[in-house]
PDB file with one MODEL, atoms N, CA, C and O in Angstrom:
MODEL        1
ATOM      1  N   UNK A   1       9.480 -10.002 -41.691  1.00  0.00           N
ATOM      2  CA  UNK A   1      10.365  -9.887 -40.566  1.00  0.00           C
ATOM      3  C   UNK A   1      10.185 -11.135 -39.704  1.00  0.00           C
ATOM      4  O   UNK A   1       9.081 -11.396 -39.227  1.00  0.00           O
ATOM      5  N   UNK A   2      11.341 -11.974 -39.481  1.00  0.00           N
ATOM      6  CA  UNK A   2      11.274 -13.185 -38.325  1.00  0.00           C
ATOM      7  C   UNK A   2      11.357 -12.347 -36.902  1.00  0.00           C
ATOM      8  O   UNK A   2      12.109 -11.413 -36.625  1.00  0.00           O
ATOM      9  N   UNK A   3      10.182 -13.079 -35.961  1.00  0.00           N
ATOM     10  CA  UNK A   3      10.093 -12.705 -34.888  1.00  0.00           C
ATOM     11  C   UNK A   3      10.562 -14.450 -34.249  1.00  0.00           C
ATOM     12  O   UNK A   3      10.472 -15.620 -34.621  1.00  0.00           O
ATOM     13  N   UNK A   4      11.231 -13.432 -32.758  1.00  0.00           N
ATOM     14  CA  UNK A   4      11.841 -14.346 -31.811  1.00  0.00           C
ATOM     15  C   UNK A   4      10.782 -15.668 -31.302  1.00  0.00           C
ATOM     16  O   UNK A   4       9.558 -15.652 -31.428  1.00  0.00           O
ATOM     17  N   UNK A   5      11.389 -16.508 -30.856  1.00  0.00           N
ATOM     18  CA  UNK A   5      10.286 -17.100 -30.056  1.00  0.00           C
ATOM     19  C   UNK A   5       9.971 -16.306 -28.887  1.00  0.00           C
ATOM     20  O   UNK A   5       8.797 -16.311 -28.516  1.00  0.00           O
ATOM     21  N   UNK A   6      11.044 -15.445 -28.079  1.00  0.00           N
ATOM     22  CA  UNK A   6      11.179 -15.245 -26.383  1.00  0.00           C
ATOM     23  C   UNK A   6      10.190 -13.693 -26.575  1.00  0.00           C
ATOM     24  O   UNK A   6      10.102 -13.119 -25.490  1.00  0.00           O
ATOM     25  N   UNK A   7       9.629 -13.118 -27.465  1.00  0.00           N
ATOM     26  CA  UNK A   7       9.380 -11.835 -27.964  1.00  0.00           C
ATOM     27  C   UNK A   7       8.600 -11.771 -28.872  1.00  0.00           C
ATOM     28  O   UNK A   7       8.740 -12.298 -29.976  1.00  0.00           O
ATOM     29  N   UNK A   8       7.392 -10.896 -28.372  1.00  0.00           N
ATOM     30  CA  UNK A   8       6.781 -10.736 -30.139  1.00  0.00           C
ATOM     31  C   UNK A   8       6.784  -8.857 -29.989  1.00  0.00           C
ATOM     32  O   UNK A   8       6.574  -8.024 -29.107  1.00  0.00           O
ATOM     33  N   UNK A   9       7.045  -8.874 -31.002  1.00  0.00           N
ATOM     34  CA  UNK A   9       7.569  -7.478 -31.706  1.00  0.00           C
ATOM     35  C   UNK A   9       6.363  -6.826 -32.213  1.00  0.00           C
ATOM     36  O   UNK A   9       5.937  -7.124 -33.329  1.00  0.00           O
ATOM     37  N   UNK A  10       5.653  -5.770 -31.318  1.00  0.00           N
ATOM     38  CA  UNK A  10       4.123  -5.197 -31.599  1.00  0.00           C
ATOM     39  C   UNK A  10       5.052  -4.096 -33.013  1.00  0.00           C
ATOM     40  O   UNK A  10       6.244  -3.885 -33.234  1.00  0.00           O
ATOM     41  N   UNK A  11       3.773  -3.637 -33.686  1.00  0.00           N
ATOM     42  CA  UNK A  11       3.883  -2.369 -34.313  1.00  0.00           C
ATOM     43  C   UNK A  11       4.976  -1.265 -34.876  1.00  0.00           C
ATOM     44  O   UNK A  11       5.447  -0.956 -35.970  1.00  0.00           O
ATOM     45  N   UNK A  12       5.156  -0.702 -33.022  1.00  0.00           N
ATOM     46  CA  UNK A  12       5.937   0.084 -32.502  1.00  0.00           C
ATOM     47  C   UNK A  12       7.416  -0.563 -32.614  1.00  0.00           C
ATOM     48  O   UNK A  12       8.295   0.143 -33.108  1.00  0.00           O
ATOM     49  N   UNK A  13       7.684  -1.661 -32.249  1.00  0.00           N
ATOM     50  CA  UNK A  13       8.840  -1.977 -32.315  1.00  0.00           C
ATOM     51  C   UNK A  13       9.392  -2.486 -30.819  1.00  0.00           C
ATOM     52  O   UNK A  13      10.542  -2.889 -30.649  1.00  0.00           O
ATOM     53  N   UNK A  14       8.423  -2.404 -29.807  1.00  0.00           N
ATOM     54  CA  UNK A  14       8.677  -2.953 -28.754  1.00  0.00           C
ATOM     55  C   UNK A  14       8.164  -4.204 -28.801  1.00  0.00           C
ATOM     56  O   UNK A  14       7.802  -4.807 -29.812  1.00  0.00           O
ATOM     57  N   UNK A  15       8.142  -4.586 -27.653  1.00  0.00           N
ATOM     58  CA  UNK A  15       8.895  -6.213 -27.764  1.00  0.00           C
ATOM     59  C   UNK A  15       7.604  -6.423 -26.231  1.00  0.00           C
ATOM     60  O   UNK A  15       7.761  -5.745 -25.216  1.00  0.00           O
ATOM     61  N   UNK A  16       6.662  -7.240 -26.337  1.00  0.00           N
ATOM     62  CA  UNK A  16       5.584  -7.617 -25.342  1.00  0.00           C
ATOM     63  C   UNK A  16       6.190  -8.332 -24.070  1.00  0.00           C
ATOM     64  O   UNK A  16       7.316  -8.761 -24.320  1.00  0.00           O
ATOM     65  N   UNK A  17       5.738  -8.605 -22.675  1.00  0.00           N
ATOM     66  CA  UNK A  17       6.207  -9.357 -21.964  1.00  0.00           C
ATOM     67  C   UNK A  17       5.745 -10.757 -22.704  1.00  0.00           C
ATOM     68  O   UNK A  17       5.286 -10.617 -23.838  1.00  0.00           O
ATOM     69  N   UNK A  18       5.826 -12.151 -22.148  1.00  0.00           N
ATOM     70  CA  UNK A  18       5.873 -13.144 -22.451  1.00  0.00           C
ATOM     71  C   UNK A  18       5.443 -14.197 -21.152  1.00  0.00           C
ATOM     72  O   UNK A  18       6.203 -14.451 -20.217  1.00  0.00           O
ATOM     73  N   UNK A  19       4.063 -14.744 -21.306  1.00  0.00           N
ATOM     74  CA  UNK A  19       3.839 -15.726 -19.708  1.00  0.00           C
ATOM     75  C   UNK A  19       5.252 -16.056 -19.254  1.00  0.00           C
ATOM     76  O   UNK A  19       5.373 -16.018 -18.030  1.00  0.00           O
ATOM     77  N   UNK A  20       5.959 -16.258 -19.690  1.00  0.00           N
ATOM     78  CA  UNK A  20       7.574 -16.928 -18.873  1.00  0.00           C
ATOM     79  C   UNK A  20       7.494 -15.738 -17.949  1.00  0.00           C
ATOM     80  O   UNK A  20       7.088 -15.803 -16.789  1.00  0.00           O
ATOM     81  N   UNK A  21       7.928 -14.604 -18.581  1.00  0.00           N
ATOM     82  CA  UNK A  21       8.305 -13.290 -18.349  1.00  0.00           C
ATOM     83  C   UNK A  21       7.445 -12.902 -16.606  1.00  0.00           C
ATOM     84  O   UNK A  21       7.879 -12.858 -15.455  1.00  0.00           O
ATOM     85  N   UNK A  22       6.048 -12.683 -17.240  1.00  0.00           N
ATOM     86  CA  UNK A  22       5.093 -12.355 -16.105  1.00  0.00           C
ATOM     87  C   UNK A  22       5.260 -13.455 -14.925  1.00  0.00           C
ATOM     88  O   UNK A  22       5.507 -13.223 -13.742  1.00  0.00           O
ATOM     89  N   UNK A  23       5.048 -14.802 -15.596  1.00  0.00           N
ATOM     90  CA  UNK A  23       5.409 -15.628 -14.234  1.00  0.00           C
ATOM     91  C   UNK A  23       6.312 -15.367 -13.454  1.00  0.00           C
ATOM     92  O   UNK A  23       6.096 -15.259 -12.247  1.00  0.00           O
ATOM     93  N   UNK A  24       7.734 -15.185 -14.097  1.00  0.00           N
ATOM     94  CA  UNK A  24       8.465 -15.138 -13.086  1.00  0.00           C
ATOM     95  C   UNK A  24       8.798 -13.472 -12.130  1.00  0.00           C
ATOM     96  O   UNK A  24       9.496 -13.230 -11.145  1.00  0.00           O
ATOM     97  N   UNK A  25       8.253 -12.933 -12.671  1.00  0.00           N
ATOM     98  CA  UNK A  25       8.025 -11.605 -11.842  1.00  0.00           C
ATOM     99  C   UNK A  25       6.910 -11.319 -10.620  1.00  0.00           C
ATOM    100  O   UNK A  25       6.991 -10.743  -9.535  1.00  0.00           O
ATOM    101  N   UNK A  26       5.757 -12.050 -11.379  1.00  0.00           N
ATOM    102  CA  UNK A  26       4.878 -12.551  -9.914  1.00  0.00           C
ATOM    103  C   UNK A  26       5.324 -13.638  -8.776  1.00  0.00           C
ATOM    104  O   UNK A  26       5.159 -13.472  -7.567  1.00  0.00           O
ATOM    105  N   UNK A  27       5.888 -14.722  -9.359  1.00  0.00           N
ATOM    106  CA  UNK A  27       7.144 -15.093  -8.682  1.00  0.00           C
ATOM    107  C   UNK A  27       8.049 -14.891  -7.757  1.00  0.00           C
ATOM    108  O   UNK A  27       8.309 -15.500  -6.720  1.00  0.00           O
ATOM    109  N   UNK A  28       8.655 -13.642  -8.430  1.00  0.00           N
ATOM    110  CA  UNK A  28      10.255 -13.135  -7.018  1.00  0.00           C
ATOM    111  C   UNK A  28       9.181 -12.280  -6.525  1.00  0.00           C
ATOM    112  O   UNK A  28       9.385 -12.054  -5.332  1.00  0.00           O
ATOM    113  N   UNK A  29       7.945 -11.616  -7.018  1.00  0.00           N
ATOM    114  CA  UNK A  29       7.187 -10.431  -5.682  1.00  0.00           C
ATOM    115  C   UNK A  29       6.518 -11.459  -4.966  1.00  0.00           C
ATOM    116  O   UNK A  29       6.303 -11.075  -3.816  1.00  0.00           O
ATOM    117  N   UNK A  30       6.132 -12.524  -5.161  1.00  0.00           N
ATOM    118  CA  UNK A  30       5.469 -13.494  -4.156  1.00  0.00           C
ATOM    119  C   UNK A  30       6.889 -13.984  -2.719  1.00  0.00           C
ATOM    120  O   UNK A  30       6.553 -14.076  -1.539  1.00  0.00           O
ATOM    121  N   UNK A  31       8.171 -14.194  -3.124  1.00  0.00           N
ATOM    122  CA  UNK A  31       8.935 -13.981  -2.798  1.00  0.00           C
ATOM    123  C   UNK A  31       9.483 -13.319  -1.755  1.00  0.00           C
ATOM    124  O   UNK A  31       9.720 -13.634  -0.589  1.00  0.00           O
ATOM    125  N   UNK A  32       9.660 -12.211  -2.483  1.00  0.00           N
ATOM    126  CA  UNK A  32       9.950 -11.088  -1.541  1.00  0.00           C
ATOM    127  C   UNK A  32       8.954 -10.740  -0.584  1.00  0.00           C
ATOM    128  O   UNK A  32       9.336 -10.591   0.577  1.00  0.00           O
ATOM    129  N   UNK A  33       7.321 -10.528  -0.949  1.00  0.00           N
ATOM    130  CA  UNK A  33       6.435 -10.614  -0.222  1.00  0.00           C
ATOM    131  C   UNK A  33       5.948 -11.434   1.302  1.00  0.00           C
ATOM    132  O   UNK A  33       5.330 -11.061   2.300  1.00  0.00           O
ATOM    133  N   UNK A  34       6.774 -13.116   0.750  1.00  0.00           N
ATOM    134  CA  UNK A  34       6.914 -13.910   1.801  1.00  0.00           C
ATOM    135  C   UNK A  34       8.424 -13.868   2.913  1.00  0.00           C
ATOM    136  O   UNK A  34       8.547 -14.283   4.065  1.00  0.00           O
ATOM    137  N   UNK A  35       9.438 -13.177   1.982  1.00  0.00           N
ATOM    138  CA  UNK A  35      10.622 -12.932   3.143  1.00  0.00           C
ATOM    139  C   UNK A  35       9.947 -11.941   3.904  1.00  0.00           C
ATOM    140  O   UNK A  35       9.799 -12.230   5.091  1.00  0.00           O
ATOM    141  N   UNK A  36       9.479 -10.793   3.507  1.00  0.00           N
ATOM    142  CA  UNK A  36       9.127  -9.661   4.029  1.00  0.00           C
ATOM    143  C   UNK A  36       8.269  -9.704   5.480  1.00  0.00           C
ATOM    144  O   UNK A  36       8.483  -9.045   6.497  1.00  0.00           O
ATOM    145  N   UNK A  37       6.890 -11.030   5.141  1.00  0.00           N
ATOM    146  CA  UNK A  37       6.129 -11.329   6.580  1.00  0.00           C
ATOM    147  C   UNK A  37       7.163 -12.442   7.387  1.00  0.00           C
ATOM    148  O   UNK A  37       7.015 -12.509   8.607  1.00  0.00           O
ATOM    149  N   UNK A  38       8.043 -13.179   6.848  1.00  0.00           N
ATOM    150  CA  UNK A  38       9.049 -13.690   7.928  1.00  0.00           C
ATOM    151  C   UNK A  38       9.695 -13.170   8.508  1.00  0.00           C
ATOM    152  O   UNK A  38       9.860 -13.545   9.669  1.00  0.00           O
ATOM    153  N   UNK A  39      10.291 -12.209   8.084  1.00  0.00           N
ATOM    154  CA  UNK A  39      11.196 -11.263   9.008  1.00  0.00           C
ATOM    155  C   UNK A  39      10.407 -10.605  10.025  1.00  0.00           C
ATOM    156  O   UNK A  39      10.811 -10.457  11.178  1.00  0.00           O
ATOM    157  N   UNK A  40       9.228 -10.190   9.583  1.00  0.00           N
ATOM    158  CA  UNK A  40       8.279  -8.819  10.445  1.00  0.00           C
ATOM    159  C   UNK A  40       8.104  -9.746  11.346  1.00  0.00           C
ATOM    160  O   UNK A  40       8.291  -9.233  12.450  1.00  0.00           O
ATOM    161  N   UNK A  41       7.642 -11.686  11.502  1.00  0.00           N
ATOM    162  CA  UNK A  41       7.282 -11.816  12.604  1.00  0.00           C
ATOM    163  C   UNK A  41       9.077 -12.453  13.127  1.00  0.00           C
ATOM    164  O   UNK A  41       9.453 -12.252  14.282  1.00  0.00           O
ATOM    165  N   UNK A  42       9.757 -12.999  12.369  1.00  0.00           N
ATOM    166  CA  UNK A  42      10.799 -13.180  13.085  1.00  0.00           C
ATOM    167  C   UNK A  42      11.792 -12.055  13.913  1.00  0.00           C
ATOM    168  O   UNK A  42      12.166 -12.296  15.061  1.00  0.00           O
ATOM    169  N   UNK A  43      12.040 -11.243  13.450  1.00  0.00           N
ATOM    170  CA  UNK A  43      12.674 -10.169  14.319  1.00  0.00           C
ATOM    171  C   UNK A  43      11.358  -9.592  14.781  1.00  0.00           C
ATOM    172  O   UNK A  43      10.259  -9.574  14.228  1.00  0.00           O
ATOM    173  N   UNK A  44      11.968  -8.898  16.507  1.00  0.00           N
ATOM    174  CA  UNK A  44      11.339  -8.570  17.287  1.00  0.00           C
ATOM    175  C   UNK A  44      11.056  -6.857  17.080  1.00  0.00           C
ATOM    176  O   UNK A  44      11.908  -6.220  16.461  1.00  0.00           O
ATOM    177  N   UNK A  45      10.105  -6.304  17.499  1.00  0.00           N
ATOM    178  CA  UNK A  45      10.001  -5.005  17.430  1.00  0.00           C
ATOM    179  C   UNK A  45      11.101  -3.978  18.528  1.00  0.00           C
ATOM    180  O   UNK A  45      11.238  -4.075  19.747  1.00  0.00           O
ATOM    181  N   UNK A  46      11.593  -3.266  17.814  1.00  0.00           N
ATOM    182  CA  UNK A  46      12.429  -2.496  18.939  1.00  0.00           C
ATOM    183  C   UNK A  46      11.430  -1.390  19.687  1.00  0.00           C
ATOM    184  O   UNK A  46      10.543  -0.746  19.126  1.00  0.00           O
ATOM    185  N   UNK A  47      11.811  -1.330  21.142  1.00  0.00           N
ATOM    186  CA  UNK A  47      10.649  -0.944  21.904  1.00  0.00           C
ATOM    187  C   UNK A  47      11.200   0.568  21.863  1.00  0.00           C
ATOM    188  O   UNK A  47      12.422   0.705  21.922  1.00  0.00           O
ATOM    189  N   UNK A  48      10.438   1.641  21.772  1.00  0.00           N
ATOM    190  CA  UNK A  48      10.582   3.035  22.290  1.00  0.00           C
ATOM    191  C   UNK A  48      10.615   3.381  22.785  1.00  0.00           C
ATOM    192  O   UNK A  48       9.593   3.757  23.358  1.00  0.00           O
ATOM    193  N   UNK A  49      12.517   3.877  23.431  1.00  0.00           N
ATOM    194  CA  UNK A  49      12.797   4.741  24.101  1.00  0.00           C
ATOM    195  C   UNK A  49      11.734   6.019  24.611  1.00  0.00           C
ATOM    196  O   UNK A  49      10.657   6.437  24.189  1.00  0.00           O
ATOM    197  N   UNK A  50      12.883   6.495  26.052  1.00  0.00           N
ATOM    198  CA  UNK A  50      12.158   7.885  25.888  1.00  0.00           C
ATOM    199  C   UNK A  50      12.379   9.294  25.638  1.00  0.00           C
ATOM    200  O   UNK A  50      11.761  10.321  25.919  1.00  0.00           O
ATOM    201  N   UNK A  51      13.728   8.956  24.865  1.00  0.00           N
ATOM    202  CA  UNK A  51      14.188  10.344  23.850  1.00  0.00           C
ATOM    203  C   UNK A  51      12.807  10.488  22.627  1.00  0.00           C
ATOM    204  O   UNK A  51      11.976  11.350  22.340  1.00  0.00           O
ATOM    205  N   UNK A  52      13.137   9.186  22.186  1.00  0.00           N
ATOM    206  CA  UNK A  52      11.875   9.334  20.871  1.00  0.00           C
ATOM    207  C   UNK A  52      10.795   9.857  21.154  1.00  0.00           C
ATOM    208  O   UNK A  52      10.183  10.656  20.445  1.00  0.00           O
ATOM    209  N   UNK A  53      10.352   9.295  22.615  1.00  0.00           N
ATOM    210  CA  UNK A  53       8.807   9.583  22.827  1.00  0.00           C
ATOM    211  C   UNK A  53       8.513  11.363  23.793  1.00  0.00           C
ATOM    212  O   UNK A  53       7.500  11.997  24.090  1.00  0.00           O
ATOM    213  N   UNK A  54       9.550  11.517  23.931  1.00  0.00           N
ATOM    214  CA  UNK A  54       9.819  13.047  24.360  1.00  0.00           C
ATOM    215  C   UNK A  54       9.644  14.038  22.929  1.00  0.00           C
ATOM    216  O   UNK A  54       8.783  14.911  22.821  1.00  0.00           O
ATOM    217  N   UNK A  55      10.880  13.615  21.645  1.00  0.00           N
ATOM    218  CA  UNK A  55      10.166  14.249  20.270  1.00  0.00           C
ATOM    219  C   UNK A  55       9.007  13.960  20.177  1.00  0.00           C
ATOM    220  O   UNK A  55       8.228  14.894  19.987  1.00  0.00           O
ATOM    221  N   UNK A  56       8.497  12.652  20.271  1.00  0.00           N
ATOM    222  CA  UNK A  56       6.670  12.346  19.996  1.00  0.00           C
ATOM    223  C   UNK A  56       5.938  13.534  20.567  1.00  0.00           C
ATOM    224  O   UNK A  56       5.237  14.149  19.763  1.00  0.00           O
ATOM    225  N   UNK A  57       5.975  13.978  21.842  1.00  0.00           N
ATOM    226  CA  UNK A  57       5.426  14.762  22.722  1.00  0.00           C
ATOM    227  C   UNK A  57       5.733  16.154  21.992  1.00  0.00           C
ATOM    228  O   UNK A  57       4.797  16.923  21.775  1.00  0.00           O
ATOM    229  N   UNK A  58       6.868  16.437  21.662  1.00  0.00           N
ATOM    230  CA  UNK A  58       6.838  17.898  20.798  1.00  0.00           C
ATOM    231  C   UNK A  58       6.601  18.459  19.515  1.00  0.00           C
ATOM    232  O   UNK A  58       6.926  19.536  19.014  1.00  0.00           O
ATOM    233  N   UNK A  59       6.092  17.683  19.185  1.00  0.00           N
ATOM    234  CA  UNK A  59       5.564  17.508  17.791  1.00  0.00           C
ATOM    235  C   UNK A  59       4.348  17.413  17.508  1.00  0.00           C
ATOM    236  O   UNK A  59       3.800  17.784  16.470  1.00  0.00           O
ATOM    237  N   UNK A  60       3.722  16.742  18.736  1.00  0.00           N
ATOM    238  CA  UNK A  60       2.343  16.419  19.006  1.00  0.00           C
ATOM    239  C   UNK A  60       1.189  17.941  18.609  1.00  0.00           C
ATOM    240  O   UNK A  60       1.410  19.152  18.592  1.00  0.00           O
ATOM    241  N   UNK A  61       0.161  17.247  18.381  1.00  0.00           N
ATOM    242  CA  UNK A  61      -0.775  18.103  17.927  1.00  0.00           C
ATOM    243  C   UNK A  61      -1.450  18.322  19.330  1.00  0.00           C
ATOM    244  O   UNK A  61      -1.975  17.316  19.806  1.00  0.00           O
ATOM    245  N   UNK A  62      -1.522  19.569  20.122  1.00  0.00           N
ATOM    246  CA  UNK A  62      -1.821  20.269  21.217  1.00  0.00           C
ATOM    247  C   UNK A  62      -3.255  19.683  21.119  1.00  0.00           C
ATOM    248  O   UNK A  62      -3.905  20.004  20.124  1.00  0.00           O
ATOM    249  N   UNK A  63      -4.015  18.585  22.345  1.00  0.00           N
ATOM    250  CA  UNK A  63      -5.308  18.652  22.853  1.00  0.00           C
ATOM    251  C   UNK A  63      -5.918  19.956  22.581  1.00  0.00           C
ATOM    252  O   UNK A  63      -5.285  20.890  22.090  1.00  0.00           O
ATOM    253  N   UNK A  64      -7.681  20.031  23.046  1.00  0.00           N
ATOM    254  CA  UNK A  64      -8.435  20.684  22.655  1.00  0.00           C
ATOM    255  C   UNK A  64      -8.524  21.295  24.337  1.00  0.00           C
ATOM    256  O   UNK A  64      -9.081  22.393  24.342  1.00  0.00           O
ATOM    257  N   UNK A  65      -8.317  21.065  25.025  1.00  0.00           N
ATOM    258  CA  UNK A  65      -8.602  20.821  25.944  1.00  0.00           C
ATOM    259  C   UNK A  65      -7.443  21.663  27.002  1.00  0.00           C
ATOM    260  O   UNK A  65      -7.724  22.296  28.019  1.00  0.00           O
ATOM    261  N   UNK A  66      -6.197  21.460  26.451  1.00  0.00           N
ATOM    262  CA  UNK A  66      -4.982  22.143  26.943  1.00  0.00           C
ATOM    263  C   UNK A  66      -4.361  23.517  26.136  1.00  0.00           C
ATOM    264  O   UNK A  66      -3.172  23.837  26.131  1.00  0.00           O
ATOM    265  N   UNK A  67      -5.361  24.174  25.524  1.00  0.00           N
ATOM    266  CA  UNK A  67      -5.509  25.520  24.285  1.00  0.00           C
ATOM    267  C   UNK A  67      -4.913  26.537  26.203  1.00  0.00           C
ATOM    268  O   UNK A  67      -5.474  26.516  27.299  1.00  0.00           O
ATOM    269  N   UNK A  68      -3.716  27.198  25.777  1.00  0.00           N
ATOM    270  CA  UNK A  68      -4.120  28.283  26.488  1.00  0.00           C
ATOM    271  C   UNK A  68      -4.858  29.614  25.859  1.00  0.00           C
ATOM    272  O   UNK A  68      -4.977  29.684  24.636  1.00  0.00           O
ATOM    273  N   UNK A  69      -5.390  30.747  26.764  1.00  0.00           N
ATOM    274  CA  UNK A  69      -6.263  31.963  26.020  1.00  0.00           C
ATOM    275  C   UNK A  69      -5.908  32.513  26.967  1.00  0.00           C
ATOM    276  O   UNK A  69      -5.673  32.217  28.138  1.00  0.00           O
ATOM    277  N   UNK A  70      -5.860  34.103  25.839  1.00  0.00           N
ATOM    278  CA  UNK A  70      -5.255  35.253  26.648  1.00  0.00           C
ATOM    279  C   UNK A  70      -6.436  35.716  28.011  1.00  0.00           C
ATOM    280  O   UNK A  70      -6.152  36.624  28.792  1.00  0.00           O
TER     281      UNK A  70
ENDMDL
END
């Protein structure tokens, strides 16, 4: 059986990645990895309202301290 250059054909019949292959996948995640910390510091954080922080408050896990007892 002729095998590809871009592919080697294990056993099974699947087909291995290839250094090209892996490089360029560590590549676009290095990538994306580096758009990802440009944006986080280029755009600014949106600050929290106080609708949100009113749900924060009701949701909240009740202090130890503020327990009422019968």
């Amino acid at each position: 059986m002729k095998q590809s250059r871009r592919s080697a054909m294990t056993a099974s019949g699947r087909s291995e990645p290839t250094m090209r292959t892996v490089s360029r996948c560590l590549l676009l995640a290095l990538l994306i990895a580096g758009l990802g910390v440009t944006l986080r510091r280029a755009v600014p954080v949106t600050p929290v309202d106080g609708a949100f922080q009113a749900v924060l408050r009701a949701y909240a896990v009740p202090q130890p301290d503020h327990q009422q007892h019968d």
